[in-house]
C-alpha positions in Angstrom: 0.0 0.0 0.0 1.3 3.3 -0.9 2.1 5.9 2.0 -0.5 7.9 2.9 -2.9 6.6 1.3 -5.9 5.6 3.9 -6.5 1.7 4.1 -10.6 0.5 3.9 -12.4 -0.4 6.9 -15.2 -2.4 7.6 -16.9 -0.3 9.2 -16.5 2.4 6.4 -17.8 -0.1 3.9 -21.0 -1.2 6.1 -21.1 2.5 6.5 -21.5 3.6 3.1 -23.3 0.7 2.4 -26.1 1.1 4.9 -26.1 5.0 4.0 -26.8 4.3 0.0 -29.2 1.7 1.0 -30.8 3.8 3.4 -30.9 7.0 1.5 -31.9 5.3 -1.6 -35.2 3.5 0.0 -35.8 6.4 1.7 -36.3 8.6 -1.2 -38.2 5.9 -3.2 -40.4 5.8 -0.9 -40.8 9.4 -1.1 -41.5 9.3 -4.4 -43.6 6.6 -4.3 -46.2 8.1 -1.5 -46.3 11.2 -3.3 -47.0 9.6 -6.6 -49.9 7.8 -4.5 -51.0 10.6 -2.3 -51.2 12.9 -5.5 -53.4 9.5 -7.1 -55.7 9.5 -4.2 -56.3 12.7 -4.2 -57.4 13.2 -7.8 -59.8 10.4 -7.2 -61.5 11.5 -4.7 -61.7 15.1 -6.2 -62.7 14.0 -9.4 -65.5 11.7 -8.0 -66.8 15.3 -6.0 -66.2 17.2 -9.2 -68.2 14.8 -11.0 -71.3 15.3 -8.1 -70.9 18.9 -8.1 -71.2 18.6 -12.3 -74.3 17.0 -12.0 -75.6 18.9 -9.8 -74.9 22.4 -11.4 -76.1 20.5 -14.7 -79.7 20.0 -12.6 -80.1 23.4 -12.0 -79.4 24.7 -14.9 -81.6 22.6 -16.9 -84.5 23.7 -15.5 -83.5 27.8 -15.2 -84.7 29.8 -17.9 -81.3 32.1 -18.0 -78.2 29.5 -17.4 -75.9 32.7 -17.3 -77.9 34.5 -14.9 -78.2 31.4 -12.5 -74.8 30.5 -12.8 -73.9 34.4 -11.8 -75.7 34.4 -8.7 -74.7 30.8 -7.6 -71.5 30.8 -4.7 -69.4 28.0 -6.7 -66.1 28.7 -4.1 -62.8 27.4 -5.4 -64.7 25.4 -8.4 -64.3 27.2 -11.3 -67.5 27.1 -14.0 -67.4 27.6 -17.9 -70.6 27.7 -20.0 -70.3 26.9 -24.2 -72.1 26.8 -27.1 -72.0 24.1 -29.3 -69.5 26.3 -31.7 -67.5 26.6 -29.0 -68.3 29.8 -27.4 -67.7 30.9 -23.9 -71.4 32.8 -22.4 -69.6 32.8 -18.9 -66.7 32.0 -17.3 -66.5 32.2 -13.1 -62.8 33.3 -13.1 -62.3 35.2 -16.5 -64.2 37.6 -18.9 -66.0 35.8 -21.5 -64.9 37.6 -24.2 -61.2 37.1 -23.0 -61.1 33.2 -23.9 -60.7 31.6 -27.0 -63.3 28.9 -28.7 -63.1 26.2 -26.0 -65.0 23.4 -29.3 -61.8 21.4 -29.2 -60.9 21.1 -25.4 -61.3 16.9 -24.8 -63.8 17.5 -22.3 -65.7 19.5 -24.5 -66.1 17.6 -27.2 -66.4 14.4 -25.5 -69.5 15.9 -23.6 -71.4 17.4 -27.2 -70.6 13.7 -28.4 -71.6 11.7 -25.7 -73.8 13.6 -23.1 -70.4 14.0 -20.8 -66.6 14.1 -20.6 -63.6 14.5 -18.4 -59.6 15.2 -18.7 -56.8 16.2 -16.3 -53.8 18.1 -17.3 -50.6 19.5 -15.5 -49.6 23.1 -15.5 -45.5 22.6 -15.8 -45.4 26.8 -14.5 -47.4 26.1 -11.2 -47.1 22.4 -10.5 -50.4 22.0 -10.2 -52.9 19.8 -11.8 -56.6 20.5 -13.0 -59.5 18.3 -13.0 -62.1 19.4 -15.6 -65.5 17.8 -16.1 -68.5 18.4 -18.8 -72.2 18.2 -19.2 -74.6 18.5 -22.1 -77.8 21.0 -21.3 -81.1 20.8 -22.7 -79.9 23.8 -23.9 -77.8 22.4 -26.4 -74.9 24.4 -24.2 -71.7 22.5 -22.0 -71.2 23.8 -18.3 -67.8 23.0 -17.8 -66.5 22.8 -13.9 -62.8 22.7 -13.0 -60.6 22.5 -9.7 -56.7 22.7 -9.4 -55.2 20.0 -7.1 -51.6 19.9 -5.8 -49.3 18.2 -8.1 -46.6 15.8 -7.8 -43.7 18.2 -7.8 -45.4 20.8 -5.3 -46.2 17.4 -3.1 -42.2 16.3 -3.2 -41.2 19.7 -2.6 -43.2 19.9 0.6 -41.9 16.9 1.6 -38.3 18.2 1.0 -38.0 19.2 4.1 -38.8 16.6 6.0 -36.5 14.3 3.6 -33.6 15.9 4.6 -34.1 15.5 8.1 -35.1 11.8 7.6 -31.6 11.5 5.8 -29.1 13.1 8.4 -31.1 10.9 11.3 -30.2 8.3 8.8 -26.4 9.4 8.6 -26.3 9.3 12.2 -28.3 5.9 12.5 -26.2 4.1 9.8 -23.0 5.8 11.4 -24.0 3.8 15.1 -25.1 0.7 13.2 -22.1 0.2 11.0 -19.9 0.5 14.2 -21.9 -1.9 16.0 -22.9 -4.4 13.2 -18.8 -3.8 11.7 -17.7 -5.5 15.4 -20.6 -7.6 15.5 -18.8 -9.8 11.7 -15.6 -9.1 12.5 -15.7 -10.5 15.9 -16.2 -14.4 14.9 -13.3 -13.6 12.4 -11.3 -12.2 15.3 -11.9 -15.3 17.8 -10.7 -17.5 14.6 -7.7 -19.9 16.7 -5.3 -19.8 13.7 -3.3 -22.8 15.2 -6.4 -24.9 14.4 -7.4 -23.8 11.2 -9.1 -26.7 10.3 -11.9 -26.1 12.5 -15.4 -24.7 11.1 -15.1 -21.0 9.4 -17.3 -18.6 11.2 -18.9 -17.9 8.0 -19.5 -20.2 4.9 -17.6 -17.9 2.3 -14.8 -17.7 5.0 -14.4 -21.6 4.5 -12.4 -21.8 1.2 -9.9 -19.4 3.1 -10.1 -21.0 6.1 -8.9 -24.0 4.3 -6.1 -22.5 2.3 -4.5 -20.9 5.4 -4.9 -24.5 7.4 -3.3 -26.4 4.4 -0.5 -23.8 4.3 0.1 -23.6 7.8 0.1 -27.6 8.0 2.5 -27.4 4.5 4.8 -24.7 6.8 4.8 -27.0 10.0 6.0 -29.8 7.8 8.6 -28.0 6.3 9.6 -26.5 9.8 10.0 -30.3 10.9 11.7 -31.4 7.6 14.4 -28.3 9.0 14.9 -29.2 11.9 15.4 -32.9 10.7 17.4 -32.2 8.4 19.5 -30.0 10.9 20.0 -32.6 13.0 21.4 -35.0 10.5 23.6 -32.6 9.0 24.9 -31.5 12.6 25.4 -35.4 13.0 26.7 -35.5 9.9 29.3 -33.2 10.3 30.2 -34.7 13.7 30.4 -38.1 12.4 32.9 -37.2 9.2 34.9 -34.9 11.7 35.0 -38.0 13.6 36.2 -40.5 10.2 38.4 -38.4 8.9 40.2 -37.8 12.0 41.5 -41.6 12.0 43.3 -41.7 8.4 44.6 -38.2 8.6 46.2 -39.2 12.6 47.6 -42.3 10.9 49.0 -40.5 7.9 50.5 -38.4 10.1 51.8 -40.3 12.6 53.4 -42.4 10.2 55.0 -40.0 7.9 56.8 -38.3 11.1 58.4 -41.0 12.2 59.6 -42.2 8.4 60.4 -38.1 8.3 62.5 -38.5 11.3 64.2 -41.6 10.9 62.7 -43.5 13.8 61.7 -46.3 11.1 64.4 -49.3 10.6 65.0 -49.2 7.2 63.4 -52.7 7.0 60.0 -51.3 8.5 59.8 -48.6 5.9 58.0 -50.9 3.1 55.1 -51.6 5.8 54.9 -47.6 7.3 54.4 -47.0 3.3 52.1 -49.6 2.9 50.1 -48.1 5.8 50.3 -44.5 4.2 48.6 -45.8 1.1 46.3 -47.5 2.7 45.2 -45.1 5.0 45.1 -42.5 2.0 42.8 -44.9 -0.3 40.6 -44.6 2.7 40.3 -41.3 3.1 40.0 -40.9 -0.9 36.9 -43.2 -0.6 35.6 -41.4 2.2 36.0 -38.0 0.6 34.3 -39.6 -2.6 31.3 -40.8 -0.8 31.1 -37.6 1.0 30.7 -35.6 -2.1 28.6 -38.0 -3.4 25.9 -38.0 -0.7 26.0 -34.2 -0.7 25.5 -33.8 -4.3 22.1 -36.7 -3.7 21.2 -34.1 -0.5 21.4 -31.4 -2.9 19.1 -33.3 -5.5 16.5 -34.0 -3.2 16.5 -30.5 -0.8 16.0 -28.8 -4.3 13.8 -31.3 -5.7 16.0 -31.4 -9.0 17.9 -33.5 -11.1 19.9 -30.7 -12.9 22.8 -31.8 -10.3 23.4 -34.9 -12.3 22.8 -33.6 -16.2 20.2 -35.5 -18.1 18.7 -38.7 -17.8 19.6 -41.3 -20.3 19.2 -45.1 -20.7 21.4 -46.6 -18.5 21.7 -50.7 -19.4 21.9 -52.2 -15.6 23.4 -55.5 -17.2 26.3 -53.7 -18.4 26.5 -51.7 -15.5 26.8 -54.7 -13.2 29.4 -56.4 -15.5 31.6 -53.7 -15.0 31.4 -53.3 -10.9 31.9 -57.3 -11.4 35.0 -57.1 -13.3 36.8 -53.8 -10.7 35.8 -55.7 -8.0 37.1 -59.0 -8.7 40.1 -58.6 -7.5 38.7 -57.1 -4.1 36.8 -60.5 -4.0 39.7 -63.1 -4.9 41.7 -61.9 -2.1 38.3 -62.0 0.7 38.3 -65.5 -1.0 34.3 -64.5 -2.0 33.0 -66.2 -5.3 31.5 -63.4 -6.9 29.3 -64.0 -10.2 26.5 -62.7 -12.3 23.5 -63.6 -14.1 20.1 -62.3 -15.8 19.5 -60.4 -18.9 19.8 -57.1 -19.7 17.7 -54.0 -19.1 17.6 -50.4 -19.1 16.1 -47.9 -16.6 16.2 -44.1 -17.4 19.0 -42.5 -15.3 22.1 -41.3 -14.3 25.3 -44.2 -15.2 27.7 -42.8 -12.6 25.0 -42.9 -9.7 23.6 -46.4 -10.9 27.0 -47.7 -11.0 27.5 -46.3 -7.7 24.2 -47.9 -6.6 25.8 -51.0 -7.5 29.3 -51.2 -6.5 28.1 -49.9 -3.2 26.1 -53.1 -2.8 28.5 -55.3 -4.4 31.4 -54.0 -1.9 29.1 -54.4 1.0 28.2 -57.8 0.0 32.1 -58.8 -0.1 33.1 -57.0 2.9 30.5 -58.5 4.9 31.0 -61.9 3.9 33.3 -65.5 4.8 35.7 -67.0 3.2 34.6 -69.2 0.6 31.1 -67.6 0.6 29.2 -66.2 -2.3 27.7 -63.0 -4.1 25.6 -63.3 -6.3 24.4 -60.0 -8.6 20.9 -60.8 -10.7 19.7 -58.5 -13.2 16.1 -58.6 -14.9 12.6 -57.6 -14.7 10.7 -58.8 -11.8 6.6 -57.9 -11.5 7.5 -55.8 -15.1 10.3 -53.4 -13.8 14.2 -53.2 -14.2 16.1 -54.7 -11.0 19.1 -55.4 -9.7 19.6 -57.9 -6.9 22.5 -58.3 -4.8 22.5 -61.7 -2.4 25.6 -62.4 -0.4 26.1 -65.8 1.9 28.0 -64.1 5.1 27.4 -62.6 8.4 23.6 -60.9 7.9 22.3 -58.6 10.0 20.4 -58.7 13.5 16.7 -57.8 13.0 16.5 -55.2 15.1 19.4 -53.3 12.8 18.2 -53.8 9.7 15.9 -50.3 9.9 19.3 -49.0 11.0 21.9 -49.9 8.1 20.8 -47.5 5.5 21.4 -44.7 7.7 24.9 -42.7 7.3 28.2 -44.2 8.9 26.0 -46.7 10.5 27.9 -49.8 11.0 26.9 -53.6 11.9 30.1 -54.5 12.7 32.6 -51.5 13.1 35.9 -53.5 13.3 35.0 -55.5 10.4 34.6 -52.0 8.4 37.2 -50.1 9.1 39.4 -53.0 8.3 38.3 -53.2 5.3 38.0 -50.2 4.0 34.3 -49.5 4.7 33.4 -45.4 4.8 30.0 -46.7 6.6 28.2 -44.8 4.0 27.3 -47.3 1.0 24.1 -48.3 1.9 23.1 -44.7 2.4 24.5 -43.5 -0.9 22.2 -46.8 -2.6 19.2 -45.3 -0.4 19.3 -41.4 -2.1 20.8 -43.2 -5.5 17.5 -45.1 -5.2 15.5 -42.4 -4.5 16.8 -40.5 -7.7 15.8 -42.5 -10.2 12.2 -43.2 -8.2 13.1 -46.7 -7.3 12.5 -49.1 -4.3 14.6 -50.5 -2.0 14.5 -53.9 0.0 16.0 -55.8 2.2 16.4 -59.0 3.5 18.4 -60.5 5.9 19.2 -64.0 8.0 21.8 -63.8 11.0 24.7 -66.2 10.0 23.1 -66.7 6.8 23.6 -63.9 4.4 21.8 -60.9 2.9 19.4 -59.5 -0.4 19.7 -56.4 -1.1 17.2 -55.3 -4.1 16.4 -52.4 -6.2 13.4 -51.9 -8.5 13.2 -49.8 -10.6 10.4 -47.7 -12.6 8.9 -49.3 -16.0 11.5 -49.7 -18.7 12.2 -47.8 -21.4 10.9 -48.8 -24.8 12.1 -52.4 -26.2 13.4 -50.7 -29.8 16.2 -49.2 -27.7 16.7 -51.8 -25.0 17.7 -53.9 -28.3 20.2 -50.9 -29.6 21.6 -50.9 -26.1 21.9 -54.6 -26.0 24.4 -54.5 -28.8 26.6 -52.2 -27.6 26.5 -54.3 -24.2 30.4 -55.1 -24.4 32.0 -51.9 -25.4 29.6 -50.1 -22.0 31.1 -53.3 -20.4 34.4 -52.6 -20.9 34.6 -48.8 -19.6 
């Protein structure tokens, strides 16, 4: 709103309102009584006239000089006109005969010569007024012609003037105490609205829809103050918990290259203080790795965008999983871990960097988490009509009341077994947002001392035409 410029109250508008509504039936109503006074009036006047016509008519029938008798008759504020047939005035109560014109075509007039009697009414637009005029035929062959002037519509408004204006500034005042009270009266139900229950009944019907915008928006705003704080808590825990991981490679690295840096090493011992360098910086690369890797998914999800990753393309999982198979043979000749593949190939739309990572995370899992001599085996197909990857491993499992637990960040079953490994503890938790990416599902299942499926479905493939084009190029992707 501008400054200065005066906002709209309700009470203003009920104001005005009740003032133009007011003043407006007010002054119809005027109108309208005056129109019917002024109608009631001319009835009953004309209805005397006629009477007083008939009975002037009477006696001059039977006098033998009409003008005479109508000279010496008191006729008060009726006014009296005898004619000829031609039209000429004999007498006239108000005017000199000789003063008027031939009176042969006045309505009245004529209509008594033609029919034995006649009436009219006209307005004088000067004075307001209006006259009532009434005829009779004589014996005579003459008209007497009788008139009176009744107040007109105009002179009727005009004395009611007056007493209009006062009626309107009592209602200025009236409307002005009734659009206070009655303004408070709505608004109050409005203001006793509990806006942390919004769902609740609106005070008013056409308050409803609002009502029900502002409740889902306040439940949409509560949600996203939760999502916050949620997500403010992981990322606090988050930081904590990489603080904490990198802290045990960096301490090692160090610790090892200071001694090696000041020749406390036997020269014997160096190969091993190197080997633990390496090691210890392969770790922290992987940890680094997955850390950017779950922050770029964070980002992809908090923003509800894919633009992160580039564009979707088909991504053949069969290919995919021959390649993790083939890096991470090595990884599983020396846990001693038959690792093999089988199903047919399929394509989901999505991201190949993030799918493969989907699918070494699992494969590396399955290994690190499993005996010598065991197995992993890595399925890919369609299962109830959509693109999956299974990943089913023969070695330790997980306790039941974990498994809700393992897809969570740096969460480890078995933290010895991890770190000597090589595990960052965030695999799973890079397959869950990988997952959620490409809209997929995630399962799990799991046997203590028996072994552990991990499977991914994803949405409907892409058309067959290319899933056959893709099919063909299968051992080029798998040899990336």
């Amino acid at each position: 709103m501008a400054q200065g410029q005066r906002r709209v109250t309700l009470a203003g508008r009920v104001f005005a309102a009740l003032l133009a509504i007011s003043a407006l039936s007010a002054t119809i109503t005027t109108v309208v009584s005056a129109y019917l006074h002024q109608a009631s009036l001319l009835k009953e006047a004309s209805m005397e006239l006629g009477s007083e016509c008939d009975v002037l008519a009477s006696t001059l029938n039977v006098a033998s000089d009409e003008v005479a008798e109508l000279s010496s008759l008191d006729l008060g504020e009726m006014r009296a006109t005898l004619i000829t047939p031609e039209g000429e005035v004999l007498f006239d109560s108000l005017v000199a005969p000789g003063a008027l014109a031939g009176h042969e075509s006045r309505p009245e007039v004529a209509a008594a010569l033609r029919d034995g009697s006649g009436q009219s009414i006209r307005s004088s637009a000067t004075s307001g007024s209006v006259s009532l005029y009434r005829a009779r035929l004589l014996t005579s062959g003459n008209v007497i012609r009788v008139s009176v002037d009744r107040t007109g519509v105009q002179a009727i408004l005009f004395g009611y003037l007056r007493t209009l204006v006062g009626v309107l500034i009592a209602l200025v005042v009236v409307c002005y105490i009734a659009s206070r009270e009655l303004s408070a009266l709505l608004v109050k139900p409005i203001l006793e609205i509990d806006t942390t229950h919004l769902a609740q009944d609106a005070p008013y019907e056409e308050l409803q829809p609002l009502t029900n915008r502002l409740g889902a928006q306040q439940a949409e705003l509560v949600s996203q103050m939760e999502e916050l704080r949620a997500a403010d808590s992981v990322r606090r825990e988050f930081t904590a918990n990489v603080t904490h991981e990198l802290k045990t490679p960096i301490a090692t690295i160090m610790g090892a290259s200071e001694l090696l840096r000041d020749g406390f090493v036997l020269e014997e011992d160096v190969p091993g203080f190197a080997a633990r360098i390496n090691d210890e910086s392969q770790r922290l690369f992987a940890l680094v790795n997955d850390i950017l890797t779950l922050s770029r998914l964070d980002e992809s999800e908090r923003l509800r965008s894919q633009e992160t990753f580039g564009v979707a393309e088909p991504v053949n999982l069969m290919a995919v999983a021959k390649d993790v198979v083939e890096r991470m043979a090595g990884r599983a000749d020396r846990a001693e871990v038959n690792l093999a593949i089988e199903g047919e190939p399929c394509l989901v739309e999505g991201f190949p960097r993030i799918v493969d990572e989907l699918v070494a995370n699992l494969c590396s899992n399955a290994i690190r988490y499993n005996r010598p001599g065991g197995d992993v085996r890595i399925w890919v197909g369609e299962a109830d009509g959509r693109p999956t990857v299974s990943v089913s491993d023969t070695g330790i499992g997980i306790p039941e009341d974990a498994q809700a637990k393992v897809f969570e960040r740096f969460y480890r079953v078995e933290t010895s077994r991890s770190r000597a490994s090589g595990g960052t503890g965030l695999g799973l938790a890079i397959v869950k947002h990988a997952a959620t990416l490409h809209g997929a599902d995630v399962t799990l299942e799991s046997r203590q001392d028996e072994g552990t499926t991990v499977t991914v479905s994803f949405p409907q493939p892409v058309a067959q035409p290319l899933l056959e084009r893709r099919a063909s190029g299968e051992s080029s992707s798998a040899s990336r």
